[in-house]
N, C-alpha and C positions, 0 to 999 in steps of 0.2 A: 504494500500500500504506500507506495511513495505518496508515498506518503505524500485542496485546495487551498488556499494558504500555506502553499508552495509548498510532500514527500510526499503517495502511491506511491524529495527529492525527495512524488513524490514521486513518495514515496516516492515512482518515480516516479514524482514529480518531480524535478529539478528542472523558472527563467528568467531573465533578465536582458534588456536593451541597456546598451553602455553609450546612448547616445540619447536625445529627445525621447523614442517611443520606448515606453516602459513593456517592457515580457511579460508574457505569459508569468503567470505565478504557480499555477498548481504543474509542475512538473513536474508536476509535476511535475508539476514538472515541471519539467521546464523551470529555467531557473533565474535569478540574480547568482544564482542558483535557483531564483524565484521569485520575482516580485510582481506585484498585481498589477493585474492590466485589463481594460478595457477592450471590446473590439475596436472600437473606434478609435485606441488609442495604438494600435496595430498598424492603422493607414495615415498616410500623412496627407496633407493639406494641399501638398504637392502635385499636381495631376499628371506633372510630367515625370513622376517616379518610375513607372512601367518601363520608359527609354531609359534608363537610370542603370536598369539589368546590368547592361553590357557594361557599363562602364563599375560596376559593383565587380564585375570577374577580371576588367582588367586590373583593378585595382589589389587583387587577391594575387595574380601568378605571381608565382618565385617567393613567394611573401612568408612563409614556412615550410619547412622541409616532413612536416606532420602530414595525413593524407586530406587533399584537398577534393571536393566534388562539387563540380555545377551544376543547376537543374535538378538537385537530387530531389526524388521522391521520398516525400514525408513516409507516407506511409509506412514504408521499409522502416523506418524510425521510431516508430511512434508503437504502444503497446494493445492499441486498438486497432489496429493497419489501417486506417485511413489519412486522407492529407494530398496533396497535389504538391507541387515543387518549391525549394526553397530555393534563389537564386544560385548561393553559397553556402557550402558545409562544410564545415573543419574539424579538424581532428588536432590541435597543436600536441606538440609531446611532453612541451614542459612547462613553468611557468613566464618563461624565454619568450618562446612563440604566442602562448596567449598575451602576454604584456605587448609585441608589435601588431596584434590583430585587433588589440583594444585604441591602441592609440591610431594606429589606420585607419579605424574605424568612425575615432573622434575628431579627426583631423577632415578626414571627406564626407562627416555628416553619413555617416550609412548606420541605418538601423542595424542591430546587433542583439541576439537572442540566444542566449546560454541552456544549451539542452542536457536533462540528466540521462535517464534510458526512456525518455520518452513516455512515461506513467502519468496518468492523471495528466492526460494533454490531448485535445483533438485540434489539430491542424484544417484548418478550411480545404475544401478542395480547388480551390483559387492558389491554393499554397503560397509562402513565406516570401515578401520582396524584402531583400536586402542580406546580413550574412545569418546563419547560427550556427553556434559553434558548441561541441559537444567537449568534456573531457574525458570521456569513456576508454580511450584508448592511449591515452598518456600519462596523464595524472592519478595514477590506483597506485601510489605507495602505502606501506602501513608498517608500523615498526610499536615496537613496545619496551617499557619503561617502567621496569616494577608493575605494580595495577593500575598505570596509563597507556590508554591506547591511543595511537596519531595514526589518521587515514586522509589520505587526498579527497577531493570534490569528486574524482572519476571514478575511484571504487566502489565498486556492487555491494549496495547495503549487506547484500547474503553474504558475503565474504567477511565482512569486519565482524559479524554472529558469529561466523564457522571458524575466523582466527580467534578471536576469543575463549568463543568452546574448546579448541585444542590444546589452550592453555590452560582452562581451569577455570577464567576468569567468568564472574557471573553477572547480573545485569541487563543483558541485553538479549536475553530468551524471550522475550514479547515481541522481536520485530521479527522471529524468523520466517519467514516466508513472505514477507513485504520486497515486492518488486522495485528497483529506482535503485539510486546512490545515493552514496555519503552525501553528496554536496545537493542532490534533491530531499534526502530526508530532515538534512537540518532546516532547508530552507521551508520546510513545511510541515518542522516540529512532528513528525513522524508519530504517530501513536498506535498501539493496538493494546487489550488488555488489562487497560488502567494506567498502563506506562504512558510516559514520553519520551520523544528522544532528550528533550532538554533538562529530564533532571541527571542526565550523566553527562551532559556537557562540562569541561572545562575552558575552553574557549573557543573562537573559532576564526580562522584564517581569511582572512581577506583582501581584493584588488579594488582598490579606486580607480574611477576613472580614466586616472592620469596616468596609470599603471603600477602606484604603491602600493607595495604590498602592509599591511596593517594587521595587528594582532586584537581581538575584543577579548575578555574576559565572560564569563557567564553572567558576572552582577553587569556590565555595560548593556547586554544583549535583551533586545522584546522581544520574548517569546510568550504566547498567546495559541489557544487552541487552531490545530492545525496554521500556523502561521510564525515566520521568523520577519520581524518588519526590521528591514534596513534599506537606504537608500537606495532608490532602481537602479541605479546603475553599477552599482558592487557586485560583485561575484564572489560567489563561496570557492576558496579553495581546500578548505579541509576543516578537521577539526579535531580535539582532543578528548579523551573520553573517561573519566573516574569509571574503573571497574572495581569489582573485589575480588578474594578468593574465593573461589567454592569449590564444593567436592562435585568432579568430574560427571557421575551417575547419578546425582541428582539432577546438575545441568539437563543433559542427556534429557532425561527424562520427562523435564518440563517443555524441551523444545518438541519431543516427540508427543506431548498433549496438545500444544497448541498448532503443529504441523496438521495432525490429525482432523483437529475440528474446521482448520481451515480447508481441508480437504473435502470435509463433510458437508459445510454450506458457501461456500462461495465456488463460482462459473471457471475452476482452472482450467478447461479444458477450451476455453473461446477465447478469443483475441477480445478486452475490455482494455478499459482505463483506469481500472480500481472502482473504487467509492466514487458513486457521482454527486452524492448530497452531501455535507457536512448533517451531522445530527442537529435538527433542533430541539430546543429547551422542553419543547411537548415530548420527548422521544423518540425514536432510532428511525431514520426516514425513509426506512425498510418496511418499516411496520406501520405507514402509513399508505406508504405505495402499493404494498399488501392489500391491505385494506380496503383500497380503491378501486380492488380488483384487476390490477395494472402487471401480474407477472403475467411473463408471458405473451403482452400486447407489443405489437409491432407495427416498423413502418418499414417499409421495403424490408434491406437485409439486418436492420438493426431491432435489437430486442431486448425490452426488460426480462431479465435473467429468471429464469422459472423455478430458479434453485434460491437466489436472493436479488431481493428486489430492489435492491440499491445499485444494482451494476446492469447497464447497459449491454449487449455483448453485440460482437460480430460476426452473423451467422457465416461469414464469409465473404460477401462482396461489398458490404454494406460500403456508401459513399459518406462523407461526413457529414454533408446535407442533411442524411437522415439520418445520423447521433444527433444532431443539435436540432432538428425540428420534434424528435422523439423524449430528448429531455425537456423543451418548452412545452411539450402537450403533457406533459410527467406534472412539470412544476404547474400549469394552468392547473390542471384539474386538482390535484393536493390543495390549491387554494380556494378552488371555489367550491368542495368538497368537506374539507377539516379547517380553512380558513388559515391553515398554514402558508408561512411563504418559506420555500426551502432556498438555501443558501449550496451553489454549486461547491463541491470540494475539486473540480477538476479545473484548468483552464481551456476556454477557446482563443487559439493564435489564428493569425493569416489574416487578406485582404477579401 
């Protein structure tokens, strides 16, 4: 569940614009690692953006030795497979190449959007003008330190659980089986269980703008359900993590309970986005859409999940069109139904 209010980083969710337009937030995705965004704050004012393309790709060659892609297809990206093309996707390998693709970025005015593994994120299928950059393929170091864990922004949440677990260290048995990264789960306060990820923060890494890199402590940082609020344009690059000891077979054990129940009621076997609703204060916004009669109901190839009714899933072709017309006819009715108005936990990018 990268983990709206950016983890499904998250958790995956892990985004963020390092320029005018603010990211996607729920990154789930999608990231600053993730900071919230508007659709409307996705497109610019601009109209001559669209001609813009080309000169977005020239702008990019030779520019990092990290793997570069134009015209990529979102969808390959994204963990509901929908989404139309992003001008520009990058892969930088270090903090090096991300620090000249931010300032490239600030210098030519191009929108810039920080992807975690694409969780808690639906891509328009007009797809993404201007760059996004993932650090999924450069940035996953992790190193330990007595009962301190340190992981980059690109690492698979499941990884920093399963290094943990190998060592003993206990903690962090509630996020396993949440899809996204480090850098989309802090950015969206990642929870499952009664956990979050922010009460084992010890700080968390960060790029400005300008390309400084900056250290926060956990007492500087807001953190708030599903949501880490920091300035759109920062990007998470890692973070530190208070573990403790525990005994090995208990671990084990607690992860193999909640592996299980996540096996038992959520849609693993379909391409979604996690959680599409943040819970509200009436209760679990499952059990409203339930209620509503809404598993099961479809529009083209997208479906309220018949297994749990807060995930969306794709039967296979679905277009993003119909994720996001399928969640507004979710949230319509929830409201004029129980008079609820439900709060998305995923974001929508694109133009």
């Amino acid at each position: 569940m990268e983990e709206r209010n950016r983890n499904s980083q998250l958790l995956n969710s892990s985004l963020v614009p390092v320029t005018p337009l603010r990211a996607g937030e729920r990154s789930s995705l999608v990231l600053r690692f993730s900071g919230k965004t508007t659709n409307s704050e996705l497109r610019t004012e601009n109209s001559g953006l669209r001609m813009m393309a080309t000169d977005y790709k020239k702008e990019a060659v030779g520019l990092i030795k990290g793997r570069t892609l134009f015209d990529a297809p979102m969808r390959q990206f994204t963990s509901i497979k929908v989404g139309g093309p992003a001008d520009g996707l990058f892969f930088p390998k270090d903090v090096k190449e991300l620090r000249k693709l931010v300032r490239r970025a600030g210098r030519k005015n191009i929108p810039l959007l920080v992807l975690g593994k694409g969780t808690n994120l639906v891509v328009k299928d007009t797809g993404i003008r201007g760059w996004v950059i993932s650090l999924t393929q450069g940035m996953r170091k992790i190193q330990m330190k007595e009962e301190v864990v340190e992981a980059e922004a690109g690492l698979p949440l499941q990884r920093l659980v399963q290094f943990s677990i190998e060592r003993g260290l206990t903690g962090l048995e509630p996020f396993f089986g949440i899809p996204g990264t480090v850098g989309g789960g802090l950015a969206m306060n990642a929870g499952a269980w009664g956990a979050e990820l922010k009460d084992l923060v010890l700080s968390v890494t960060l790029m400005k703008e300008d390309g400084e890199v900056v250290d926060r402590t956990r007492e500087r940082l807001k953190f708030s359900y599903r949501n880490l609020s920091l300035p759109a344009s920062w990007i998470i690059l890692g973070g530190r993590f208070q573990l403790e000891k525990g005994d090995k077979g208990e671990i084990l054990e607690r992860v193999k309970t909640y592996s299980e129940v996540r096996k038992r009621t959520q849609p693993l076997d379909y391409p979604s986005a996690g959680s599409i609703f943040k819970n509200p204060e009436e209760g679990p916004a499952g059990k409203w859409i339930e209620e509503a009669g809404l598993k099961g109901f479809k529009m083209g190839q997208a479906m309220v999940s018949d297994l749990h009714a807060n995930f969306i899933i794709n039967l296979g072709k679905a277009t993003a069109e119909e994720v996001i017309n399928l969640m507004e006819w979710v949230e319509k009715k929830i409201y004029d139904e129980k008079g609820i108005s439900l709060e998305r936990e995923i974001e929508v990018v694109g133009e």
